[in-house]
N, C-alpha and C positions, 0 to 999 in steps of 0.2 A: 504493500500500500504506500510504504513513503516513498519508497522508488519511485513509483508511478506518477506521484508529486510531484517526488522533481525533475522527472522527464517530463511533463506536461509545461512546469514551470521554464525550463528550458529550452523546450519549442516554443510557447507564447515570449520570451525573450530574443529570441532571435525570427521569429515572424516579424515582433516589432522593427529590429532591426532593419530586418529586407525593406520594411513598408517602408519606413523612413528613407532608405537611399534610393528607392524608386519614386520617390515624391520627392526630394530634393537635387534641383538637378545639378548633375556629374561636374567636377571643373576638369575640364579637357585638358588633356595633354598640353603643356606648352604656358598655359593662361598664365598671366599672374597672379588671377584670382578668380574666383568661382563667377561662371558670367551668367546672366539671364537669358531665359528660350527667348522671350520678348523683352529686347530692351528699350529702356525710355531712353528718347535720344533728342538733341537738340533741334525747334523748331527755324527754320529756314523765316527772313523777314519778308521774302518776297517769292512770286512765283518761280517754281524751278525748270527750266528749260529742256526738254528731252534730250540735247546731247550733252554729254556731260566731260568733264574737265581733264587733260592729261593728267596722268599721275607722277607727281611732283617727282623729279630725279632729284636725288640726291644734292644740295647746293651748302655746301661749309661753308661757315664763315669768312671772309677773304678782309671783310672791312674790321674799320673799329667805328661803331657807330650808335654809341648807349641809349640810344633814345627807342622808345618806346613806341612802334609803328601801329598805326589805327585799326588793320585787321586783330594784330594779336591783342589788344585792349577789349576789342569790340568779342571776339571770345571769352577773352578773361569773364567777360560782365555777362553773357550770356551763360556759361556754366553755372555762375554762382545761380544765378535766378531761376533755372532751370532745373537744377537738383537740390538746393537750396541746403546745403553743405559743405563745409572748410570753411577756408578763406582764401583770399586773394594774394597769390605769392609776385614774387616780380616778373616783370618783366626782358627789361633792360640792366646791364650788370656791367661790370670791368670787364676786359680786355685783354684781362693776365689769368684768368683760367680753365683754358683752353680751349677747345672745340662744342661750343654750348648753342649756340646761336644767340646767346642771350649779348652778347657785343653786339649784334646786330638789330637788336631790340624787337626780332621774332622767336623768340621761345616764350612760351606760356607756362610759367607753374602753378596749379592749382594743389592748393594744401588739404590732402584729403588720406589722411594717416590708413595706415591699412589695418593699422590695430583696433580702430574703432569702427564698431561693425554698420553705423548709418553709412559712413562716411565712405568705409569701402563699398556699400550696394552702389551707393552713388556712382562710383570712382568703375565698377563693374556695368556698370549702366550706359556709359559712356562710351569706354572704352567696347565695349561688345556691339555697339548701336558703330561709330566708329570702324571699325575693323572689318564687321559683316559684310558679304557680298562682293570680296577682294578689295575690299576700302572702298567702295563706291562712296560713303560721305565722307572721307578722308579726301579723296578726290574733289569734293565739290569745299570744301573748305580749304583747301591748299595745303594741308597737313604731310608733313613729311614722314617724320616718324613721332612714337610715344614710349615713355618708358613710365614700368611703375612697378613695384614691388621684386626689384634684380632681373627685369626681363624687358626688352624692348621689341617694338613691332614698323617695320616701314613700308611705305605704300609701295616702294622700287622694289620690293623684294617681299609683297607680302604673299607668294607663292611658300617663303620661309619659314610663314609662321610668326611666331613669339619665341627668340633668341634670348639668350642668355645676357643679363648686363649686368650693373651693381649698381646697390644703394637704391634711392629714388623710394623707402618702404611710406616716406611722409607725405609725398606729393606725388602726382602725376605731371611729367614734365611733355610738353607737347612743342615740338620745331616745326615752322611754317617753312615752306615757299615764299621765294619773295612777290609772289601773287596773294599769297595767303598772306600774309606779313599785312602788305600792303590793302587789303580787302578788295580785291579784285578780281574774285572768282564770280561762280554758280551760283554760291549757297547765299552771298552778300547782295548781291548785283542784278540777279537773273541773266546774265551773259557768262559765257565763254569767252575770258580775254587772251589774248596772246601770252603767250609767256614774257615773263619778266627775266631775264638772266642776273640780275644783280649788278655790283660794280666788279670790275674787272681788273685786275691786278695791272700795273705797269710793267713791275720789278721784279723775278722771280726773287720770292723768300721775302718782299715786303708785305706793306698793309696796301691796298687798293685802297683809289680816291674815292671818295664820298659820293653821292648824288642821292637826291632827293626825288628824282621822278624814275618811271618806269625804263629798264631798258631794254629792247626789243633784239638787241644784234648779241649772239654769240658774244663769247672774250672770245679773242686773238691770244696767243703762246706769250706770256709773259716774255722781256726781254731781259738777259744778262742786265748784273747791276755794275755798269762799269766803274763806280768806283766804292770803296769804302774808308771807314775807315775805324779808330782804336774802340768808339760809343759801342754801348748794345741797344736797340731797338727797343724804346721806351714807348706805350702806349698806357690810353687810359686805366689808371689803376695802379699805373709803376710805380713804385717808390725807390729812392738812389739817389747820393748825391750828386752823381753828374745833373740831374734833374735840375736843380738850386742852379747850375749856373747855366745853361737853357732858357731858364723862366730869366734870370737877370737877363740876358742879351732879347728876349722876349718883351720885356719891360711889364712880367706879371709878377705876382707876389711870392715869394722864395719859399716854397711849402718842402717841397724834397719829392711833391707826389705829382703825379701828373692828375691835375681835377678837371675840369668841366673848363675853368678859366684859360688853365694852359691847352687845352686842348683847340679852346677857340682860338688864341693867339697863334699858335704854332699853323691853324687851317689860314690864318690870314696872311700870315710870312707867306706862307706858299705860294699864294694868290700872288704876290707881289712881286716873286721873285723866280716866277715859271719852275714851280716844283710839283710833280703830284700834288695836290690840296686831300691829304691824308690826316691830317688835325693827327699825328704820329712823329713821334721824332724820332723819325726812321735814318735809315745810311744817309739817302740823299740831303735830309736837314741839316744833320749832323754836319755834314762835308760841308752846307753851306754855311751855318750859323759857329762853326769852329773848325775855319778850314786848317788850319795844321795837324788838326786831329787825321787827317786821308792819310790812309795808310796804304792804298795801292789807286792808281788814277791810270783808266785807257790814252790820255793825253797827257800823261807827265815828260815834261822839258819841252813838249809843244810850241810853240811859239807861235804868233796869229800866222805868219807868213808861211812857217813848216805846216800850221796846220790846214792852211788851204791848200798848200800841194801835196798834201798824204789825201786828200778826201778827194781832189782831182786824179789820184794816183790809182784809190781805190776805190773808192763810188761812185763813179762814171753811170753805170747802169741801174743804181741805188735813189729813188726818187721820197724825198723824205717832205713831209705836210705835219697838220697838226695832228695833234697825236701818238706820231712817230717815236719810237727811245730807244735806246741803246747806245752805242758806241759812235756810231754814223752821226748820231747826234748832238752829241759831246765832241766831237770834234769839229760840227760844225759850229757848235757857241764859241767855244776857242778862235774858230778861223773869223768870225763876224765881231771879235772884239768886242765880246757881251762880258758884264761884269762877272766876277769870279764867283763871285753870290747865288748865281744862275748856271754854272753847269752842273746842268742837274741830268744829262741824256734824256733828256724830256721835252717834246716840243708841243710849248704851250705859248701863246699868246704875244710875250715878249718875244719868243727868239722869232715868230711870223715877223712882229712890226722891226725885230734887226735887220732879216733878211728882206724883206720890201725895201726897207731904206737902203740897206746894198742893193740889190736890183735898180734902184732907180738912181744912184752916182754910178753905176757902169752901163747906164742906158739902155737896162733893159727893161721888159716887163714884169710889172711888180706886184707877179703872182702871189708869194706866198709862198712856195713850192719850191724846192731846192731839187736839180735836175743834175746831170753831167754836165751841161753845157751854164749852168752856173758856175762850178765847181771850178769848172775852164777859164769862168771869166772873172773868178777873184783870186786865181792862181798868178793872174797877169801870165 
């Protein structure tokens, strides 16, 4: 009779058991946390268009650019409301740690701990609404990837799955597109816009210039930095005393960090002095705001006349405009008798209005555009 007890008692314990994991649904392989069969998901503000948006490729941060872009805010604000759970994490961040997107002020953190069990249905709720259907609203919001609980998921690779990452058990961290960034999708808009490629490096191994609107063209292969020199590559957030004497020759306030202040100064030098407009006190700053500091220069012992006859010697066939960098180009500020403050292998603005004004004392046409048969005719 007791036996029978507690075989009875033992089957209705583990019946309950079955019932319960057949009514609780399963968290899939991979997830970072248990997801919903129907997830609540973010409501769209405008009609959504039947064709829907490429899927974000992969776009790393290239700029230093802390501010806070209107798509990822216009997220930010709509999770909260929407699940109505955590809180509002940042947006935009320093400079100095590392590959976040948050420099470029498209990454989204939403504070929604995973140990707290509202906050993760939420955080589940999302993420699953998200994710379903090979990212199709990942797609329509410009989301690149997400990470949450040691596990990250991207739309370029969501054949992958949910991969392995670290950290992230407090928040959900979500990197836009700079379509998504910028709120220029589907999901904001009711259009399909072109892709945005971001800003575009000049310099390999620098910070790419700034820009503020959408750009449409591919980057170009960054170019060699032809010169360097002793500095390390200080961006928002550095802290160093090289920084202190930067800010003095800058004429901002001696902090030792690079803030928001130096940042604006150093993007105005540049302006000034035909350099990337990197708001970075990158190689090329450096070289110009402490030129003894160069420690290796494609035109060193150059001289204006040597260096028009090396650039007629070798870039005859080499047609250099604005935009243009490298080496070709530093040799041509040298050969134009531009101030030293300005070889930056960058052709921006200044070295145009140099070389029209040479063009027009050798009686030619004053394009803009540096040709072989210029090259020919400041060679004398």
């Amino acid at each position: 009779m007791h036996r029978s007890i507690v075989r009875a008692a033992v089957l209705a314990g583990l019946s309950a058991v079955v019932a319960g994991l057949l009514a609780a649904p399963a968290q899939a392989a991979g997830e970072p946390v248990t997801f919903p069969s129907s997830p609540k998901g973010l409501k769209a503000p405008v009609a959504q268009p039947k064709e829907l948006d490429p899927a974000a490729s992969y776009q790393p941060q290239v700029a230093c650019s802390p501010i806070a872009l209107p798509g990822a805010e216009k997220l930010r604000s709509l999770l909260l409301k929407t699940y109505g759970e955590g809180r509002a994490g940042r947006i935009a961040g320093p400079c100095t740690e590392g590959v976040s997107e948050h420099a470029d002020g498209r990454a989204v953190d939403w504070m929604v701990d995973v140990g707290d069990a509202s906050e993760r249905k939420a955080a589940a709720n999302f993420l699953a609404w998200l994710t379903k259907d090979a990212g199709r609203n990942a797609r329509r919001l410009g989301v690149m990837y997400v990470i949450y609980n040691k596990k990250i998921w991207g739309v370029y690779r969501y054949r992958d799955g949910w991969r392995k990452s670290s950290g992230h058990t407090d928040h959900v961290h979500v990197s836009l597109s700079w379509n998504g960034a910028r709120g220029a999708t589907s999901f904001w808009t009711g259009k399909v816009q072109p892709v945005d490629h971001g800003p575009c490096r000049v310099f390999a191994g620098q910070y790419a210039p700034l820009r503020s609107s959408a750009n449409p063209t591919s980057c170009r292969t960054p170019a060699s930095l032809p010169r360097s020199t002793s500095h390390a590559v200080r961006a928002y957030g550095s802290r160093a005393g090289e920084v202190k004497d930067a800010q003095g020759w800058l004429g901002v306030k001696r902090t030792g960090v690079v803030d928001m202040a130096t940042r604006a100064a150093a993007a105005t030098y540049q302006s000034e002095h035909d350099l990337p407009r990197t708001g970075v006190l990158d190689e090329v700053t450096w070289a110009s705001l402490h030129r003894s500091s160069v420690d290796r220069s494609a035109i060193s012992g150059m001289t204006t006349q040597s260096a028009r006859e090396y650039g007629r010697d070798h870039y005859g066939d080499v047609t250099l405009r604005r935009g243009s960098a490298g080496k070709a180009v530093l040799v041509l500020q040298r050969a134009l008798g531009m101030p030293a403050r300005s070889w930056s292998g960058w052709f921006g603005p200044s070295t145009e209005a140099a070389l029209k004004s040479a063009q027009k004392t050798l009686g030619r046409s004053a394009s803009g555009t540096c040709t072989g048969a210029d090259w020919k005719a400041l060679a004398g």
